[in-house]
DOTI-136528 format. One record per residue: residue in three letters; chain; x negated, y, z of N, C-alpha, C, O in turn. Coordinates in nm, 3 decimals, padded with zeros to 5 digits. Example, Ala and Ser with C-alpha at 12.3 -4.5 7.8 and 13.67 -1.06 7.14 Angstrom:
BEGIN
code	unit	n_x	n_y	n_z	ca_x	ca_y	ca_z	c_x	c_y	c_z	o_x	o_y	o_z
ALA	A	-01.319	-00.569	00.780	-01.230	-00.450	00.780	-01.320	-00.330	00.780	-01.424	-00.332	00.846 .
SER	A	-01.285	-00.225	00.708	-01.367	-00.106	00.714	-01.290	00.003	00.787	-01.341	00.114	00.804 .
# end
This chain:
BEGIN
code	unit	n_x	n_y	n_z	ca_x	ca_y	ca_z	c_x	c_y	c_z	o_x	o_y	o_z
UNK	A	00.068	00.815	01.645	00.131	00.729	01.742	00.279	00.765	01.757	00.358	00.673	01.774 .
UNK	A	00.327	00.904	01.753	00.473	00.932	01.797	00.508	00.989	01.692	00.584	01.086	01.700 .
UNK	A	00.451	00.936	01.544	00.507	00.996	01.411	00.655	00.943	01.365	00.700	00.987	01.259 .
UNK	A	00.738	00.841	01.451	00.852	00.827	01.449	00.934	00.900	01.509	01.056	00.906	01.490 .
UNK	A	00.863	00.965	01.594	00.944	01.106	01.711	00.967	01.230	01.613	01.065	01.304	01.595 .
UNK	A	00.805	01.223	01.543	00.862	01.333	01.445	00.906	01.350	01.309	00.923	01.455	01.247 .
UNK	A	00.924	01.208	01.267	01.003	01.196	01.178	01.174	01.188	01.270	01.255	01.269	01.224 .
UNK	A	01.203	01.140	01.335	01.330	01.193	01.407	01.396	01.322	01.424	01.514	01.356	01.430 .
UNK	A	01.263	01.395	01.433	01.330	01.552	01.462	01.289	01.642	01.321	01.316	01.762	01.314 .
UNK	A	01.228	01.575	01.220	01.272	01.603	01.092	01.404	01.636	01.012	01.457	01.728	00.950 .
UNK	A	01.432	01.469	01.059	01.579	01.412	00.976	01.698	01.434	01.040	01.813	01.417	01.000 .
UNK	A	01.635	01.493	01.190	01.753	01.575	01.241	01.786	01.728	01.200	01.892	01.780	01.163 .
UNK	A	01.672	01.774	01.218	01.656	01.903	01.151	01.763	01.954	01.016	01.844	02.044	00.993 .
UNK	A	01.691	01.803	00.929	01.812	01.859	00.858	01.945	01.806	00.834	02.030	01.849	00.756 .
UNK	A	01.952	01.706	00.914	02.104	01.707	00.925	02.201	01.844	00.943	02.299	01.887	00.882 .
UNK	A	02.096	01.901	01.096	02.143	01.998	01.141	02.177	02.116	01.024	02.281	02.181	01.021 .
UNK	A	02.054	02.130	00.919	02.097	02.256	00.829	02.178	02.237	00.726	02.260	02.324	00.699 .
UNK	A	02.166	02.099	00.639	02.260	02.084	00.567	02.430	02.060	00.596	02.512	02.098	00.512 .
UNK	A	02.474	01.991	00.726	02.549	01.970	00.750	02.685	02.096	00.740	02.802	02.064	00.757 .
UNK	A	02.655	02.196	00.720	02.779	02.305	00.718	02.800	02.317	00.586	02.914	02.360	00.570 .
UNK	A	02.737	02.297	00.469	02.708	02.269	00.356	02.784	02.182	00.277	02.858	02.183	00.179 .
UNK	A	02.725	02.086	00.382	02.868	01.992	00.347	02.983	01.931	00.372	03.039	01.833	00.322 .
UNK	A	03.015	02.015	00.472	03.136	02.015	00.497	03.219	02.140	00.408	03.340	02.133	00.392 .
UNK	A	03.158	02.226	00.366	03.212	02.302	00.284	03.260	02.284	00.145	03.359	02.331	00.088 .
UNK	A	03.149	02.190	00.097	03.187	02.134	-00.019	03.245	02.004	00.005	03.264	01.960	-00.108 .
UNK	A	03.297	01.891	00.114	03.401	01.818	00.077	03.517	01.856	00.132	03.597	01.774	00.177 .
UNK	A	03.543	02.028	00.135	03.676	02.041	00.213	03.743	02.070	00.059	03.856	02.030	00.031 .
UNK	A	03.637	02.162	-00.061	03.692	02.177	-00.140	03.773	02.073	-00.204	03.884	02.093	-00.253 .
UNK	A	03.719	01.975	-00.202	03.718	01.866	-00.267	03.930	01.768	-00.186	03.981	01.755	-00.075 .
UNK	A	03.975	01.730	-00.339	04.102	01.650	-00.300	04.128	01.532	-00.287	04.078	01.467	-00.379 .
UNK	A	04.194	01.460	-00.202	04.257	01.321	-00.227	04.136	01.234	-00.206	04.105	01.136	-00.274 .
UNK	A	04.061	01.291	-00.086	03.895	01.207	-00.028	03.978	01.079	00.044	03.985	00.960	00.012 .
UNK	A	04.039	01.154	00.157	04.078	01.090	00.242	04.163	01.154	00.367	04.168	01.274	00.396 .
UNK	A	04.239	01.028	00.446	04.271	01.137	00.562	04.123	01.188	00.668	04.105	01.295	00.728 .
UNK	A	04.050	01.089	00.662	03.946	01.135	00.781	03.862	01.249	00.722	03.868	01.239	00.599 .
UNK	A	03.783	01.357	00.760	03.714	01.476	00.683	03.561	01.417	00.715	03.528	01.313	00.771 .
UNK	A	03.491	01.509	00.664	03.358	01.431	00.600	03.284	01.494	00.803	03.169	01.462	00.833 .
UNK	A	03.351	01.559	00.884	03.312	01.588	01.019	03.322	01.497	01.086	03.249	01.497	01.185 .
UNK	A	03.400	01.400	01.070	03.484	01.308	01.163	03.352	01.148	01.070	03.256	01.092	01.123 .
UNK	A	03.390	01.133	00.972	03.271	01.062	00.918	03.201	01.020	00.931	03.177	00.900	00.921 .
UNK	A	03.105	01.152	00.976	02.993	01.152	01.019	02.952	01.121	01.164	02.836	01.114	01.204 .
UNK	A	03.106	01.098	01.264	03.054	01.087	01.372	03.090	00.923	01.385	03.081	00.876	01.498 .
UNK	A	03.130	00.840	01.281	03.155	00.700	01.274	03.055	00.626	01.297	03.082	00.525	01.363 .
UNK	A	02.930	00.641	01.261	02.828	00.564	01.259	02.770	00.570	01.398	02.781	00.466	01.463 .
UNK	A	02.709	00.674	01.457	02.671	00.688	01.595	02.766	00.656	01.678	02.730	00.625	01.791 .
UNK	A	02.900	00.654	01.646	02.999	00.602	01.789	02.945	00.451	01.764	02.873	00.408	01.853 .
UNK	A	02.972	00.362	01.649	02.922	00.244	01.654	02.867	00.204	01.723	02.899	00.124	01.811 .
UNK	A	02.698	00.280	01.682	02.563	00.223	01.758	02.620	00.300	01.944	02.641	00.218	02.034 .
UNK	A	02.627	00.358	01.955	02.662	00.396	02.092	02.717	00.279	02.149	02.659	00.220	02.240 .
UNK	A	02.862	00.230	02.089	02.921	00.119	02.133	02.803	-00.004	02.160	02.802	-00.068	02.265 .
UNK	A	02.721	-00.023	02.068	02.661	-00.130	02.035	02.581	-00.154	02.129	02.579	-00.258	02.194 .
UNK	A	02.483	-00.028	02.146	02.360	-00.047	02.265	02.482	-00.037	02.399	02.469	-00.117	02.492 .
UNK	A	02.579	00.048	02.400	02.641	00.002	02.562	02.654	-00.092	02.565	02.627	-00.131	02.678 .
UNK	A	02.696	-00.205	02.478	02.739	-00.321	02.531	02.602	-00.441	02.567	02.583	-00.535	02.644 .
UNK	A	02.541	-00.381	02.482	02.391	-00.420	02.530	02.377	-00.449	02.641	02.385	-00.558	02.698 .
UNK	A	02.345	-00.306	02.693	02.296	-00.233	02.754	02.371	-00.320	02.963	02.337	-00.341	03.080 .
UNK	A	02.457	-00.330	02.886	02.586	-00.433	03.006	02.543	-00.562	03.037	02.543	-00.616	03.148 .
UNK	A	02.493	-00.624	02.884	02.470	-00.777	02.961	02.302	-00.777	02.965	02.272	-00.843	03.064 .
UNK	A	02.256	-00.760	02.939	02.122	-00.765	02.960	02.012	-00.663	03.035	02.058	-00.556	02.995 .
UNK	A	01.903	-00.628	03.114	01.867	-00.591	03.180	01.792	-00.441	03.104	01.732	-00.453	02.998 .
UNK	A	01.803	-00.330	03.160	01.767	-00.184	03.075	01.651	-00.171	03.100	01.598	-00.155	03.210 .
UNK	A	01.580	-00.180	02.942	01.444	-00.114	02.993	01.407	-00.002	02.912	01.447	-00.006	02.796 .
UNK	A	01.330	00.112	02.953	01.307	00.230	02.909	01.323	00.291	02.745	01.343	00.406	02.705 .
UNK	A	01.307	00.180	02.682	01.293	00.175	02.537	01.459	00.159	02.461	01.504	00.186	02.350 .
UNK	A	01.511	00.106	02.574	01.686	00.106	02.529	01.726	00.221	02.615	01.833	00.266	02.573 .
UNK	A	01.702	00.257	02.671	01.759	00.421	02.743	01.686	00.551	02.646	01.742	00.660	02.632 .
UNK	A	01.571	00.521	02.594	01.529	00.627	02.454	01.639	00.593	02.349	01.700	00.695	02.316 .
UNK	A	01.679	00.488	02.291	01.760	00.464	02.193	01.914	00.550	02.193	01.962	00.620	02.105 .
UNK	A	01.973	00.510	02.342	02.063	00.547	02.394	02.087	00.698	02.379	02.198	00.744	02.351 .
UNK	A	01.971	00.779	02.399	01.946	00.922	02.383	01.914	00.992	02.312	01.913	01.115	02.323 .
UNK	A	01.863	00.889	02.174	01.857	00.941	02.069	01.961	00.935	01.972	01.947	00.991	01.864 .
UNK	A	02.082	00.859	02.007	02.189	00.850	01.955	02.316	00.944	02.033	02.419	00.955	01.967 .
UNK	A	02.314	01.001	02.149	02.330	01.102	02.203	02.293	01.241	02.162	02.373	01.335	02.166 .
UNK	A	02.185	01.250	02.129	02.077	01.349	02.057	02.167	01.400	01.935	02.209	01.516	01.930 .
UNK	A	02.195	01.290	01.823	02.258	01.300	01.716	02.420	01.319	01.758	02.481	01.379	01.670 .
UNK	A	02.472	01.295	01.831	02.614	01.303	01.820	02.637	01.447	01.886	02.738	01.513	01.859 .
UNK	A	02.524	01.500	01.986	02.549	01.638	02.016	02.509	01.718	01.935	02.515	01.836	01.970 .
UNK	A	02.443	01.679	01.771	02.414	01.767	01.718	02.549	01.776	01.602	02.577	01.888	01.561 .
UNK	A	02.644	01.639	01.544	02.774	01.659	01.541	02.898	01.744	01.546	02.979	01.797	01.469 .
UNK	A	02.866	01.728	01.714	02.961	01.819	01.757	02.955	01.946	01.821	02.937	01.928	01.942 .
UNK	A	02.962	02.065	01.793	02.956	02.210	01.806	02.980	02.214	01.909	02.903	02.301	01.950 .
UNK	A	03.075	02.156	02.046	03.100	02.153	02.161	03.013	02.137	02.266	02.995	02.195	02.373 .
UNK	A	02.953	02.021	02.197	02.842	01.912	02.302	02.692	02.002	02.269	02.603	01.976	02.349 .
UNK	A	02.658	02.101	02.165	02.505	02.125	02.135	02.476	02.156	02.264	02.355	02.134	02.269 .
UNK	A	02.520	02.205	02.403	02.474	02.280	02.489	02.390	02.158	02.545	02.286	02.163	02.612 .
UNK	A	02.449	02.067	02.510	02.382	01.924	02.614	02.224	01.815	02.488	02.156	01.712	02.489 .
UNK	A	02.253	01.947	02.400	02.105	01.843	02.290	01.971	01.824	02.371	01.903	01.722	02.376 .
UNK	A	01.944	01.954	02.437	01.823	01.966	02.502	01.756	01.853	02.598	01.647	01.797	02.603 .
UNK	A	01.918	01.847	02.698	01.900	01.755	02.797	01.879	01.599	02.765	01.800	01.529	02.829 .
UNK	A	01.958	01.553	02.659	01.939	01.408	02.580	01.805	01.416	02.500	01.723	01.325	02.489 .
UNK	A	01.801	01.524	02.452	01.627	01.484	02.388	01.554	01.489	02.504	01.475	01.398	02.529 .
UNK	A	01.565	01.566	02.565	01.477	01.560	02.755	01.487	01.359	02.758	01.404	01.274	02.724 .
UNK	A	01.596	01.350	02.802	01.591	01.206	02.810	01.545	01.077	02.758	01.506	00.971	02.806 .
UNK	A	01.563	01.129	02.638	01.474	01.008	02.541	01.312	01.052	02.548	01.233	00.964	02.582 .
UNK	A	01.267	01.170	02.522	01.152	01.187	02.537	01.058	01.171	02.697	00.942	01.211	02.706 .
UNK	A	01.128	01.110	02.808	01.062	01.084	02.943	01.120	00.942	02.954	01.084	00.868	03.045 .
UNK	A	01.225	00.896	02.847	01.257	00.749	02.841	01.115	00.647	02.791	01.065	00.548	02.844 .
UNK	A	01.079	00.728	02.658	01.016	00.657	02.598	00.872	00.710	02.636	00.791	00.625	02.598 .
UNK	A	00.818	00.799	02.686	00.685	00.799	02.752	00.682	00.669	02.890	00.593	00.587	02.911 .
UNK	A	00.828	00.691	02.976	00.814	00.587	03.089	00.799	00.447	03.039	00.745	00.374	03.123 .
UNK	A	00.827	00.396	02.941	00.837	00.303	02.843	00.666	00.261	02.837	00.605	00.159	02.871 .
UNK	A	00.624	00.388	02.780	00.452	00.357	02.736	00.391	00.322	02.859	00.332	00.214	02.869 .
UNK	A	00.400	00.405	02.957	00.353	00.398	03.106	00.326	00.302	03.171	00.226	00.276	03.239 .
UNK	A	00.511	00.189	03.130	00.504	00.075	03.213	00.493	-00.030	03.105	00.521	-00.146	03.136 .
UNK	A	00.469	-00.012	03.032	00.413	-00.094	02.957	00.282	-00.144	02.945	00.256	-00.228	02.859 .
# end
């Protein structure tokens, strides 16, 4: 039933381990670009972030878009070395998002 939860914290997993990896090997690397393969990587989740906020604005929130919200939170604190202190609390969130979800459903 929540084998998408743990395929989530799979493919986070290894984001999380490979990711120093590769940033090591595209620093070696010349004439990529100005943006670095750190910054990159945080292009896609600002998107969807943008995307569900704006959602999230005109239409009414229900539990299943506040899991989304936090699982894309989830990933961007795993990103950024600054924010990991706050992974716990966003997976906290998505994981009592999306049980309240089942609940009231």
């Amino acid at each position: 039933m929540m084998l998408w939860y743990l395929a989530f914290f799979i493919i986070a997993s290894g984001v999380l381990l490979t990711r120093n990896s590769l940033l090591q090997q595209t620093q070696q690397l010349a004439g990529i670009g100005s943006i670095n393969q750190a910054r990159r990587l945080l292009i896609l989740p600002l998107l969807i972030l943008g995307w569900l906020g704006a959602r999230l604005v005109e239409q009414q929130i229900s539990p299943f878009d506040l899991a989304a919200f936090g699982f894309v939170l989830t990933t961007l604190t795993l990103l950024l070395p600054k924010l990991r202190i706050l992974m716990l609390p966003c997976a906290f969130l998505s994981v009592m998002a999306v049980l309240g979800g089942i609940l009231l459903s």
